[in-house]
mmCIF file of the N, C-alpha and C atoms, coordinates in Angstrom:
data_MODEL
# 
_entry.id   MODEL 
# 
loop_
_atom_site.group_PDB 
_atom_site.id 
_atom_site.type_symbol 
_atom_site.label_atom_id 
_atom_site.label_alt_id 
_atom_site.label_comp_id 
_atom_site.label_asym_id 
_atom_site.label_entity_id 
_atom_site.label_seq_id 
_atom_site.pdbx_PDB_ins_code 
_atom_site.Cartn_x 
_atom_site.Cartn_y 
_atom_site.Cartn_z 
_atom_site.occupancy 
_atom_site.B_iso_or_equiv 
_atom_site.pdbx_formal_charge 
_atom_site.auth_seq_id 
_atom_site.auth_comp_id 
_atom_site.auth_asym_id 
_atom_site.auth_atom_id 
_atom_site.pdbx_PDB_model_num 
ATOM 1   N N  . UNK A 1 1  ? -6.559  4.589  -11.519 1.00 0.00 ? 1  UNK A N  1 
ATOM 2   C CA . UNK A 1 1  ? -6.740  4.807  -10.096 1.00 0.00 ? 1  UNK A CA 1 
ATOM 3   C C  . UNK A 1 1  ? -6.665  3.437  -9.405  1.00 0.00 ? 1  UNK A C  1 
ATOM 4   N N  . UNK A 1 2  ? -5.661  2.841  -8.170  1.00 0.00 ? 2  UNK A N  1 
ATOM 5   C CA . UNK A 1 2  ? -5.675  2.456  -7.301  1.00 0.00 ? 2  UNK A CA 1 
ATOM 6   C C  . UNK A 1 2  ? -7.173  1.537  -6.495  1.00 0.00 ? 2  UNK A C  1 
ATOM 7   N N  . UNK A 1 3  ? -7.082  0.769  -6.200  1.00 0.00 ? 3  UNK A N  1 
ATOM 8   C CA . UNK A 1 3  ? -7.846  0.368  -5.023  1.00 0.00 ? 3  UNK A CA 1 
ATOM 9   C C  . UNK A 1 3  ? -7.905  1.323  -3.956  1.00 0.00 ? 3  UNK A C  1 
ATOM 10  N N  . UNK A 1 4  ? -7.271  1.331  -3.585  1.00 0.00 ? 4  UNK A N  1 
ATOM 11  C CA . UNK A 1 4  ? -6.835  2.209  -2.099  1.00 0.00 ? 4  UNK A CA 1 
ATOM 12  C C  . UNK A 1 4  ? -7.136  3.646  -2.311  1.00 0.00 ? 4  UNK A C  1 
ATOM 13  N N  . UNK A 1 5  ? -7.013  3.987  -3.382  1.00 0.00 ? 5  UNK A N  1 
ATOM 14  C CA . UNK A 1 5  ? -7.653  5.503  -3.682  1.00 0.00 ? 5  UNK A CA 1 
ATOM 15  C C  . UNK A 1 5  ? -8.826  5.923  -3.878  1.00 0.00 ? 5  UNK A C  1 
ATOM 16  N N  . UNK A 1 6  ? -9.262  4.848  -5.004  1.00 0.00 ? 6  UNK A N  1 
ATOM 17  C CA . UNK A 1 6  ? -11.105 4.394  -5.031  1.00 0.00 ? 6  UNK A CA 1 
ATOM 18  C C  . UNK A 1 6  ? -11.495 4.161  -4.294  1.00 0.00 ? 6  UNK A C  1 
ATOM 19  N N  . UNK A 1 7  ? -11.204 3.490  -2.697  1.00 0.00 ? 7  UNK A N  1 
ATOM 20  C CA . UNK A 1 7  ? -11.714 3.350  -1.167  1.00 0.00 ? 7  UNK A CA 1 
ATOM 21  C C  . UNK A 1 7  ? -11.413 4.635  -0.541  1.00 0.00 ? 7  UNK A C  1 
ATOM 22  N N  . UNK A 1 8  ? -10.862 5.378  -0.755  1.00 0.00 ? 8  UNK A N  1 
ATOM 23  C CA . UNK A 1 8  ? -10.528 6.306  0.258   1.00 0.00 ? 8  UNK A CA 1 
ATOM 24  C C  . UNK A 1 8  ? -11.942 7.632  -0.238  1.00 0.00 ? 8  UNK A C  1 
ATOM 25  N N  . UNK A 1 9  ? -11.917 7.918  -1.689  1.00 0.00 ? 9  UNK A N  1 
ATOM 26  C CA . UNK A 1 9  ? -12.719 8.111  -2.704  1.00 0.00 ? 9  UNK A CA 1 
ATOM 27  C C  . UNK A 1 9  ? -13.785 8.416  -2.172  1.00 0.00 ? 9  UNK A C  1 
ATOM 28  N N  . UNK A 1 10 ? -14.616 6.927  -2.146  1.00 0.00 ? 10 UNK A N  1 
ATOM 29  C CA . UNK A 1 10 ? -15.739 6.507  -1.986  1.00 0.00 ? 10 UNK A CA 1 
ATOM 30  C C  . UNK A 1 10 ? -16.293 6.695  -0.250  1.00 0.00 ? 10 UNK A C  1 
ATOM 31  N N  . UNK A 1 11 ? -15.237 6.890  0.716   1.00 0.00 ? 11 UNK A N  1 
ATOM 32  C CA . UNK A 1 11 ? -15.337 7.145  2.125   1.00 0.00 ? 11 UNK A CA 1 
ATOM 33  C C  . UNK A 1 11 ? -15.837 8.534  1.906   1.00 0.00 ? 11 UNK A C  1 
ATOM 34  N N  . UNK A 1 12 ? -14.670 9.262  1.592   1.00 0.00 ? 12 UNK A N  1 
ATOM 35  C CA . UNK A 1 12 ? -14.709 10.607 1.653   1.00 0.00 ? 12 UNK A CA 1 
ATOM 36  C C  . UNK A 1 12 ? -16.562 11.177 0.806   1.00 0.00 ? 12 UNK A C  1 
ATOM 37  N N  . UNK A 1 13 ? -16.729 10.538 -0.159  1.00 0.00 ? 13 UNK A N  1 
ATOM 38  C CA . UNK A 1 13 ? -18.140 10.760 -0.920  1.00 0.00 ? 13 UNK A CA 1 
ATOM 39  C C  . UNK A 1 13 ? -19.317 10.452 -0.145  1.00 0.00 ? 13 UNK A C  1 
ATOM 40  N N  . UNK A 1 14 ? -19.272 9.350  1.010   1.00 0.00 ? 14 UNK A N  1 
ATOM 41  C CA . UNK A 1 14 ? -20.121 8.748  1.650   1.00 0.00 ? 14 UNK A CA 1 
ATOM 42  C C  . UNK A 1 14 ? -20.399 9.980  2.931   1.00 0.00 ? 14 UNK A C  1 
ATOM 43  N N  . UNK A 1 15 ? -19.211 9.930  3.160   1.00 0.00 ? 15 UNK A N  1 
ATOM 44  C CA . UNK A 1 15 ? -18.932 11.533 4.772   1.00 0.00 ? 15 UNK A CA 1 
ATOM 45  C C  . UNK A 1 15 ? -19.674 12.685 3.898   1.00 0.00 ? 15 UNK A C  1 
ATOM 46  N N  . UNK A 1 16 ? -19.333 13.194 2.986   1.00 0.00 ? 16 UNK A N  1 
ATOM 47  C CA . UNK A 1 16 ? -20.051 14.158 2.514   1.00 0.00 ? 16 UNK A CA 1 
ATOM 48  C C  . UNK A 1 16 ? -21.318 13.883 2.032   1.00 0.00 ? 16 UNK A C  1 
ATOM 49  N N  . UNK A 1 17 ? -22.148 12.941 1.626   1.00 0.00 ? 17 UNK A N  1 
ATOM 50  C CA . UNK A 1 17 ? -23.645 12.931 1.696   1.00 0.00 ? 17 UNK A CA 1 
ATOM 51  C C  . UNK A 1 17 ? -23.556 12.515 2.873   1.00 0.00 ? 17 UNK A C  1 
ATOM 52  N N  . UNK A 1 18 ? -23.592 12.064 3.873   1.00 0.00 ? 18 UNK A N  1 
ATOM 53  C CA . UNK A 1 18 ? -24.449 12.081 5.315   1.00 0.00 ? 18 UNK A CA 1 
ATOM 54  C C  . UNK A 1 18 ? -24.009 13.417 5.692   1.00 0.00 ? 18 UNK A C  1 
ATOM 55  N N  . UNK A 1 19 ? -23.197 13.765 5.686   1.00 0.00 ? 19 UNK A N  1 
ATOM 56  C CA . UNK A 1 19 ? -23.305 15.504 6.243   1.00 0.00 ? 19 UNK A CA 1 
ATOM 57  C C  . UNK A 1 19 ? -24.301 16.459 5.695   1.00 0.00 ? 19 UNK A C  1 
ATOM 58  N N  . UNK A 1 20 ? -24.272 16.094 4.407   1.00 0.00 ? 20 UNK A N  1 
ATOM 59  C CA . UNK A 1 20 ? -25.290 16.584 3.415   1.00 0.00 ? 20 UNK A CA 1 
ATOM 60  C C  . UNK A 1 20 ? -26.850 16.145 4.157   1.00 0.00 ? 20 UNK A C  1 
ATOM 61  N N  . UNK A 1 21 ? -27.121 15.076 4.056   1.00 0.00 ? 21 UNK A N  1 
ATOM 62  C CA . UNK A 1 21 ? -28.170 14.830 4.827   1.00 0.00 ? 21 UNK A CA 1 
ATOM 63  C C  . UNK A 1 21 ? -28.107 15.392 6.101   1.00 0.00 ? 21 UNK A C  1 
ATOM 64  N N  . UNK A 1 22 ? -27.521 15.263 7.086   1.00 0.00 ? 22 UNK A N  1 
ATOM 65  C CA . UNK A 1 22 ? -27.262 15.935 8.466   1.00 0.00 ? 22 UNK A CA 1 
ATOM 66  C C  . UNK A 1 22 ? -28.220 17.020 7.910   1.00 0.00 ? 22 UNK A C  1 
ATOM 67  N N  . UNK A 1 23 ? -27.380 18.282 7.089   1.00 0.00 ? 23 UNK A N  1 
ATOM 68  C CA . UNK A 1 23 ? -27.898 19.385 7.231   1.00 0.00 ? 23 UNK A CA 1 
ATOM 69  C C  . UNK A 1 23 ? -29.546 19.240 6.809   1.00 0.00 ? 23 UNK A C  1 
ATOM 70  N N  . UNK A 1 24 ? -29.480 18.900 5.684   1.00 0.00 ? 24 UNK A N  1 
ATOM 71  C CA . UNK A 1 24 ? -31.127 18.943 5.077   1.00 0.00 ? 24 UNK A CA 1 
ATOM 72  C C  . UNK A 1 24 ? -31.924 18.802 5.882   1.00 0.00 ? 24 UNK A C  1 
ATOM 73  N N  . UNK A 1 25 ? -31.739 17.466 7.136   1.00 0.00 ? 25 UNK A N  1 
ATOM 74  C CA . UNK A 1 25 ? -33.048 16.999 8.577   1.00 0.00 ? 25 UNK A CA 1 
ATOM 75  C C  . UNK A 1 25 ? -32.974 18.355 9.289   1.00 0.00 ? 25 UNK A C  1 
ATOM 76  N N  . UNK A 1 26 ? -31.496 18.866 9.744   1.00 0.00 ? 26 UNK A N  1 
ATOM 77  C CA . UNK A 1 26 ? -31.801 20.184 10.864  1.00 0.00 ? 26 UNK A CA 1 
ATOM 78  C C  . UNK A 1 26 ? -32.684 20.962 9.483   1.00 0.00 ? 26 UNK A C  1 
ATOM 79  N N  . UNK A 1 27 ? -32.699 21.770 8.736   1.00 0.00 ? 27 UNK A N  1 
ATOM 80  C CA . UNK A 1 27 ? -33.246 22.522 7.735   1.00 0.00 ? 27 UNK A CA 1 
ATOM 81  C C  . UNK A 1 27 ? -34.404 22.468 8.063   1.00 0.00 ? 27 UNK A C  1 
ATOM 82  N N  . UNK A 1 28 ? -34.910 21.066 7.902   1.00 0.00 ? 28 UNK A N  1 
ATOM 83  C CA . UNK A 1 28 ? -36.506 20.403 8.101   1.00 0.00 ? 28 UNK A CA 1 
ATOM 84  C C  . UNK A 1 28 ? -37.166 20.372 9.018   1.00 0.00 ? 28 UNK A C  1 
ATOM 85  N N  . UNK A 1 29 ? -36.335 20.112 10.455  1.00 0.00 ? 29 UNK A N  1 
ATOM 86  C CA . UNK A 1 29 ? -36.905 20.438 11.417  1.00 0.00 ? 29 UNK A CA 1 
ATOM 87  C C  . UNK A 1 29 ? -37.265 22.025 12.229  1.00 0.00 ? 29 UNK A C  1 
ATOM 88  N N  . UNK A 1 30 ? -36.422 22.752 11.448  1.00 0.00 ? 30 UNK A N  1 
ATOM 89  C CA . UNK A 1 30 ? -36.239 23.645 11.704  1.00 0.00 ? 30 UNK A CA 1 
ATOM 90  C C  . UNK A 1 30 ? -37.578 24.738 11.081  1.00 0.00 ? 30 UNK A C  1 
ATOM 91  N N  . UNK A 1 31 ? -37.520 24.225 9.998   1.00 0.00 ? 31 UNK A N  1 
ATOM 92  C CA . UNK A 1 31 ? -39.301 24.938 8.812   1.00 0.00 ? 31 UNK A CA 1 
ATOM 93  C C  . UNK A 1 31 ? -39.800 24.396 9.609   1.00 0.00 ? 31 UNK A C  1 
ATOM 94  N N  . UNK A 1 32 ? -40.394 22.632 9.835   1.00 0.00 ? 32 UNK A N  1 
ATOM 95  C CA . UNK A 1 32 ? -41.402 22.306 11.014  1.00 0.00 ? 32 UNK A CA 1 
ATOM 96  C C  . UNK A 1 32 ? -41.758 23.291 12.156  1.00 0.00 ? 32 UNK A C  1 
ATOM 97  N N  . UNK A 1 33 ? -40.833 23.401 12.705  1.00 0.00 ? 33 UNK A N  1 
ATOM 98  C CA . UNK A 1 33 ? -40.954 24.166 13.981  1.00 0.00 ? 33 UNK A CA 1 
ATOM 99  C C  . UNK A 1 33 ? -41.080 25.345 13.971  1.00 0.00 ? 33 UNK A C  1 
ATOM 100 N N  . UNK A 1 34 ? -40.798 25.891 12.989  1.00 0.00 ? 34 UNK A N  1 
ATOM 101 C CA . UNK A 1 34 ? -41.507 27.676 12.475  1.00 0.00 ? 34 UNK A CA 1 
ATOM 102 C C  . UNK A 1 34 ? -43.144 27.480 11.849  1.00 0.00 ? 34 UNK A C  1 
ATOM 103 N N  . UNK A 1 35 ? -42.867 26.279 11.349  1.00 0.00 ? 35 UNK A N  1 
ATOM 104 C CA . UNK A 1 35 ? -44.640 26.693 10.666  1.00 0.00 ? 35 UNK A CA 1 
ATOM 105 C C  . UNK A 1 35 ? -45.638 26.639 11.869  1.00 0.00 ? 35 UNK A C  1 
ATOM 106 N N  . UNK A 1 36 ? -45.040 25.215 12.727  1.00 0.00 ? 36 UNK A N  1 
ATOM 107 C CA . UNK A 1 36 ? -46.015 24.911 13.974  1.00 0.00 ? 36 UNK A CA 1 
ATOM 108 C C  . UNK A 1 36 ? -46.063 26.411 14.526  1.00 0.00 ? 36 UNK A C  1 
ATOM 109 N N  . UNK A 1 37 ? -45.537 27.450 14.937  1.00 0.00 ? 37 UNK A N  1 
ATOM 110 C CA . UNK A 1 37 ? -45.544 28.773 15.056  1.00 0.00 ? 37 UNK A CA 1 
ATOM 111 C C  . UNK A 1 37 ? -46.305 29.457 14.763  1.00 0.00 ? 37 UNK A C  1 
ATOM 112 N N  . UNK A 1 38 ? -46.049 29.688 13.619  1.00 0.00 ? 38 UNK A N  1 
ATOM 113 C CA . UNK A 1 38 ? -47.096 30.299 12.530  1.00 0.00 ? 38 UNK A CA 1 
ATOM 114 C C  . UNK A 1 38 ? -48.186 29.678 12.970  1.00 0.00 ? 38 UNK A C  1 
ATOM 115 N N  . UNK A 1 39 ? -48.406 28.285 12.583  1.00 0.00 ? 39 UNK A N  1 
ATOM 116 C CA . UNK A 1 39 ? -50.051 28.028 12.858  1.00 0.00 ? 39 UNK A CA 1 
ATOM 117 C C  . UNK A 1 39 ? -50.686 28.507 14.318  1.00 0.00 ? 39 UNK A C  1 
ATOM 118 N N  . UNK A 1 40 ? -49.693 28.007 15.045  1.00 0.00 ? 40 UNK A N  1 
ATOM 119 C CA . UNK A 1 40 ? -50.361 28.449 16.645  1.00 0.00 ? 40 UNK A CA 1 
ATOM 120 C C  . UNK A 1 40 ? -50.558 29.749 16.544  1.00 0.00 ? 40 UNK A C  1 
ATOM 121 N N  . UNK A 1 41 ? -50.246 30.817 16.012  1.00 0.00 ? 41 UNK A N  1 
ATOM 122 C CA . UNK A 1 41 ? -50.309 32.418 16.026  1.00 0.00 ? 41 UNK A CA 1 
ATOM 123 C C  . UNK A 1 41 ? -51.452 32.824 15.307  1.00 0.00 ? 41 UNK A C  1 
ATOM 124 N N  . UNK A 1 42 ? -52.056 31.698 14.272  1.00 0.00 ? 42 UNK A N  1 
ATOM 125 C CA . UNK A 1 42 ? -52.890 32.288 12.965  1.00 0.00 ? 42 UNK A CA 1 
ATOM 126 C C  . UNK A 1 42 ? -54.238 31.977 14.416  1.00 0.00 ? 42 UNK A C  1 
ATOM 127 N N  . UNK A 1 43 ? -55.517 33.237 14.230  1.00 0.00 ? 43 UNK A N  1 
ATOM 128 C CA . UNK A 1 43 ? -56.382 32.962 14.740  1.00 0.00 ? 43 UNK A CA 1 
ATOM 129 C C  . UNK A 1 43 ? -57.705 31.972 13.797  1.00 0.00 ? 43 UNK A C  1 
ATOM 130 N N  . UNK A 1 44 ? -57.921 31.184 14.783  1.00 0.00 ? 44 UNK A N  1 
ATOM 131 C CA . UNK A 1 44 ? -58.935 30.519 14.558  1.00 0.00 ? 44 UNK A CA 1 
ATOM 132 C C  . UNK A 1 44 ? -59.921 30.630 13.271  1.00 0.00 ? 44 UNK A C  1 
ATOM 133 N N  . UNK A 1 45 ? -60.185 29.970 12.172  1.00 0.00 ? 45 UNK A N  1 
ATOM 134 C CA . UNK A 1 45 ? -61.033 30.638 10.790  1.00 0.00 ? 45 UNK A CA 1 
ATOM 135 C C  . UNK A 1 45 ? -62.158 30.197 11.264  1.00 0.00 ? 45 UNK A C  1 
ATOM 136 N N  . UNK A 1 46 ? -63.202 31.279 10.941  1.00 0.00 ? 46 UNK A N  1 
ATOM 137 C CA . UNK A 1 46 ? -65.063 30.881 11.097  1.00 0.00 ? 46 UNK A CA 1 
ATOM 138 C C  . UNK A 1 46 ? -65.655 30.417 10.324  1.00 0.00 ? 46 UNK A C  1 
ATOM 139 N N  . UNK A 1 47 ? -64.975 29.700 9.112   1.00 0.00 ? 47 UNK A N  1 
ATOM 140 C CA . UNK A 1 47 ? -65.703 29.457 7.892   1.00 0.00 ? 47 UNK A CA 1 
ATOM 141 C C  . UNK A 1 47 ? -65.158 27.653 7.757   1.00 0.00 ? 47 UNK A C  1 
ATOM 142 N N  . UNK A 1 48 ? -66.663 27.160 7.575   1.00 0.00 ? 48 UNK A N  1 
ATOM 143 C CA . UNK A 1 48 ? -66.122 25.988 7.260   1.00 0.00 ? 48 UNK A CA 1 
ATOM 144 C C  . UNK A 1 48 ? -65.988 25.167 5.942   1.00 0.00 ? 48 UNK A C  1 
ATOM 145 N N  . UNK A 1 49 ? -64.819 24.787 5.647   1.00 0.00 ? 49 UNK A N  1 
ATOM 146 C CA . UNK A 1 49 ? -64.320 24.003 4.069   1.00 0.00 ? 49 UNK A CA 1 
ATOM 147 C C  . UNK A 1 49 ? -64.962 23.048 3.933   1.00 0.00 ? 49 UNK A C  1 
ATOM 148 N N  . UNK A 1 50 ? -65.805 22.458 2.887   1.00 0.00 ? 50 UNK A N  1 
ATOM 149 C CA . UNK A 1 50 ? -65.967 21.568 2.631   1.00 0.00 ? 50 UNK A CA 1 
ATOM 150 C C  . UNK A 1 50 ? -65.257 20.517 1.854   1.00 0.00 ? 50 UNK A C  1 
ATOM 151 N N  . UNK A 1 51 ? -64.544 19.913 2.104   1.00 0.00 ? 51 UNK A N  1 
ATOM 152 C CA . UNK A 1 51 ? -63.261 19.288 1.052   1.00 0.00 ? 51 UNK A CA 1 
ATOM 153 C C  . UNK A 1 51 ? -63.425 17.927 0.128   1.00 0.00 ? 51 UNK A C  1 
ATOM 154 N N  . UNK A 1 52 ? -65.084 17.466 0.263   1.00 0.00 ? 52 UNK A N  1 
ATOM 155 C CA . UNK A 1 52 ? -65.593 16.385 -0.252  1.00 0.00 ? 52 UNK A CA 1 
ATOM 156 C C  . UNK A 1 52 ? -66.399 17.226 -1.549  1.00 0.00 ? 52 UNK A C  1 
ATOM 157 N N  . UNK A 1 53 ? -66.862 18.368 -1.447  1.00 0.00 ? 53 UNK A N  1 
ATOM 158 C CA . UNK A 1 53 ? -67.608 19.040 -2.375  1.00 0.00 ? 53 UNK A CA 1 
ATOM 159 C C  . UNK A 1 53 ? -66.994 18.965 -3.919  1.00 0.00 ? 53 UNK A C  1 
# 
């Protein structure tokens, strides 16, 4: 293989993980913003955790 092919290669590999990443952050923000949902919807619990116990 070429220089020029191994650069072209290595572009094309680089475009496809940041797209790759692209998607994964929307994905992430996207669960974020459903759970914040969820939590705002869950009512209030009366019981309190002790998390040092």
């Amino acid at each position: 293989m070429d220089i020029a092919a191994m650069s072209v290669s290595n572009a094309q590999a680089q475009v496809m993980q940041q797209a790759s990443i692209s998607v994964m952050k929307k994905a992430m923000d996207s669960a974020e913003a459903q759970m914040a949902g969820i939590l705002e919807m869950m009512p209030p619990s009366q019981h309190v955790l002790d998390v040092r116990a």
